[in-house]
N, C-alpha and C positions, 0 to 999 in steps of 0.2 A: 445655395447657402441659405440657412436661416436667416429673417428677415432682421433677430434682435441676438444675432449671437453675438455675446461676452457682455452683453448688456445688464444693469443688476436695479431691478424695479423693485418700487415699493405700491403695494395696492391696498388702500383700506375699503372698508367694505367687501373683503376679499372671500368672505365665507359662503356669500349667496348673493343671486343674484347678476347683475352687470359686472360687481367686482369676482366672481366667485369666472364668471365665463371670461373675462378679463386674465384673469391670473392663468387660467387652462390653457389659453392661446398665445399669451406670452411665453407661456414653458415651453412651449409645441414650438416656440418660432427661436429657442435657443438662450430664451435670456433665465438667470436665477431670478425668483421671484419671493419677497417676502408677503404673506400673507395679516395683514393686520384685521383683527374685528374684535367687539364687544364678547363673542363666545369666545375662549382662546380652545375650545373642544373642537367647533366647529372648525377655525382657523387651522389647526393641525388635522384636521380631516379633507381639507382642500391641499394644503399642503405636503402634506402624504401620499396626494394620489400625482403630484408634480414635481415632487425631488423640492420643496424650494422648503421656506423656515414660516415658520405661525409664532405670531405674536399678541397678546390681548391689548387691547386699546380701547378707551373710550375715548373717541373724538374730542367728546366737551369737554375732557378734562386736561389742561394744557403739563402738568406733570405725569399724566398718564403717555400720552400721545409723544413727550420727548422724549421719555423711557424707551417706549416702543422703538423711535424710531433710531435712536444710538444704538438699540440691539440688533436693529435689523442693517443697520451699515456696519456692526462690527461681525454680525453671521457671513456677509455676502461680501465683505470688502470692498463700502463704500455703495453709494445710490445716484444712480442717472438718471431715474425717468421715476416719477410719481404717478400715480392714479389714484384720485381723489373720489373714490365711490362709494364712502359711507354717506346715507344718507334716510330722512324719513320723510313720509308723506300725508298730508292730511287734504281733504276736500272740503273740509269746511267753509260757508263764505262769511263775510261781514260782520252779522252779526249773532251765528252761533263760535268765533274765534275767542275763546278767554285770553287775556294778553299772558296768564301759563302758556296757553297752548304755544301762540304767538312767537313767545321768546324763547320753548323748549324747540320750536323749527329752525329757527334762524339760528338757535347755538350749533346746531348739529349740523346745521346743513352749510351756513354760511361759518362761522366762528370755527368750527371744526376742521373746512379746508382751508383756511388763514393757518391755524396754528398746525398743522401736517406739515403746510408749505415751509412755515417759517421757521419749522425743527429741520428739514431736511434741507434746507438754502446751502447749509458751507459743504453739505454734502455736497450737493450738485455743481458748486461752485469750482469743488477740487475735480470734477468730472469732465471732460470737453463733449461738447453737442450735449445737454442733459435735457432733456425734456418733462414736464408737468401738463396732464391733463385734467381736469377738471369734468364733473359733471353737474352741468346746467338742466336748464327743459327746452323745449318749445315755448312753454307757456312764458318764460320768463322773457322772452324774445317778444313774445305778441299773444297777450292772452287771448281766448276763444269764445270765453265765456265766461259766465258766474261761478262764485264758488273758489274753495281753495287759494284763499286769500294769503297767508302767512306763507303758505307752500309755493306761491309764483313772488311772492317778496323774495324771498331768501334765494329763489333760481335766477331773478334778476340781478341781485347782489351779485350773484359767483359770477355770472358772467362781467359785470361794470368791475369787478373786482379781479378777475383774470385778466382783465384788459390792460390795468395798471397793473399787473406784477408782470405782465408781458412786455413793458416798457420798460418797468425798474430793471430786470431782469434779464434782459440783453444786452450784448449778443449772443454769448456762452449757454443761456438756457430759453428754451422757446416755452411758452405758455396758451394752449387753447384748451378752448370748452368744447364738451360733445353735448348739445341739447337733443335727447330724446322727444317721440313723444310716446305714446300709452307703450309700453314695457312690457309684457305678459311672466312675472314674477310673483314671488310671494308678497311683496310688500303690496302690490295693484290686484292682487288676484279678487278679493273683494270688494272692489272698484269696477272693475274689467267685466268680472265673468257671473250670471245669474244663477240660482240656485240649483239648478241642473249643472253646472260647470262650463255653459258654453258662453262664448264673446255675448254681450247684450249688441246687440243690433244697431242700439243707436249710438255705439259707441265706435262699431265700426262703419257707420257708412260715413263717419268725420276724417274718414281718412280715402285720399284719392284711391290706396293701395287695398283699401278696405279689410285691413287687418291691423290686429296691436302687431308688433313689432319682438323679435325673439331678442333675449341676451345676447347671443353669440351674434345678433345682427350689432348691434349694439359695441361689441367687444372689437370686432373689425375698424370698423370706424375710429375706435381707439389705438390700434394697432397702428394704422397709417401716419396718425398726429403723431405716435413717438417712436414710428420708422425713419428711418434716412428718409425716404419716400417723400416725407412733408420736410425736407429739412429749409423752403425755404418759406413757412407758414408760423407766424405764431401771431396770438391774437385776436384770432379764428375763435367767432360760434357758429359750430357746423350743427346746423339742423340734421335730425336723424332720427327726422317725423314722417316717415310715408306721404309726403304731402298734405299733411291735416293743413297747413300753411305753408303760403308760397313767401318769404322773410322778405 
């Protein structure tokens, strides 16, 4: 049997990326899936290729994001399990961060999975076993290095911040984070890979596994946290760094 069958997830950042491999493997493993993200083009073009529903959403905007998500419990009847994958990136440190930059990360990243979570609570509430997963980093666990200041703030928040809605929010709904580390997507792809298109080297020897890391690696890990599988885990920042760091 499918892993999430009759299950009815909500996944933002669902068009690309973690969310986009996210949603593919949840359709694959039986559950309806609604597709939320800032393109609603894109969104229905992930959603298309998985039977599930696309919705437009802007995170930051907390009348946008309720919209969304009463539509997407009223397509699929009702929401068990969140995935919290919109989200954006910056490597800036210190003192190249304008506090714009600053505060348009932490809206998105951190303010954006508050207000997801907090529209779909009575969903999950009317749901039994519901789960939320969140997406953290590594970095926000245990920085590495310089650089990328506002972008390991706000991954530190989600995780101090899942921790308490994984307390409020029990025992009926479990809450973990998945911390990545390097991702190989479009958001990292001009991070990651040198003007030839290959990994930069010193990017990958930070990792014991000595590779960035695939979505669908990614998506797995996801899988488990709102499987039965984990049902007796919430709380959890599960690293899903190749060993860039041992937590």
């Amino acid at each position: 049997m499918a892993r999430l069958t009759g299950r009815k997830i909500l996944i933002t950042g669902g068009a690309s990326g973690i969310g986009r491999a996210t949603a593919v493997l949840c359709a694959r493993e039986g559950a309806s899936v609604a597709v939320l993200d800032r393109s609603a083009d894109a969104a229905r073009d992930v959603a298309a290729g998985i039977n599930g529903f696309a919705f437009a959403a802007d995170v930051a905007d907390p009348a946008s994001v309720a919209g969304a998500v009463q539509q997407a419990a009223a397509a699929m009847h009702g929401i068990d399990g969140v995935v919290n994958a919109a989200g954006i990136f910056s490597s800036e440190g210190l003192t190249d961060t304008s506090p714009e930059l600053f505060n348009r990360i932490l809206t998105i990243n951190v303010t954006g999975t508050f207000l997801v979570v907090q529209a779909a609570e009575r969903f999950l509430r009317a749901a039994n076993n519901a789960t939320i997963v969140n997406i953290g980093s590594g970095v926000g666990l245990k920085p590495t290095g310089p650089g990328s200041t506002a972008y390991v703030a706000s991954k530190g928040a989600v995780i101090a911040m899942s921790r308490s809605m994984a307390i409020e929010l029990a025992p009926n709904i479990r809450v973990n984070v998945v911390c990545p580390g390097m991702v190989d997507t479009a958001m990292t792809e001009s991070f990651l890979r040198n003007n030839q298109g290959e990994v930069r080297p010193e990017i990958a020897r930070l990792y014991a596994l000595g590779r960035a890391a695939t979505a669908d690696e990614l998506a797995n890990a996801i899988l488990f946290l709102t499987s039965e599988e984990s049902s007796f885990v919430t709380g959890v920042a599960l690293p899903v760094d190749g060993g860039r760091t041992f937590h």
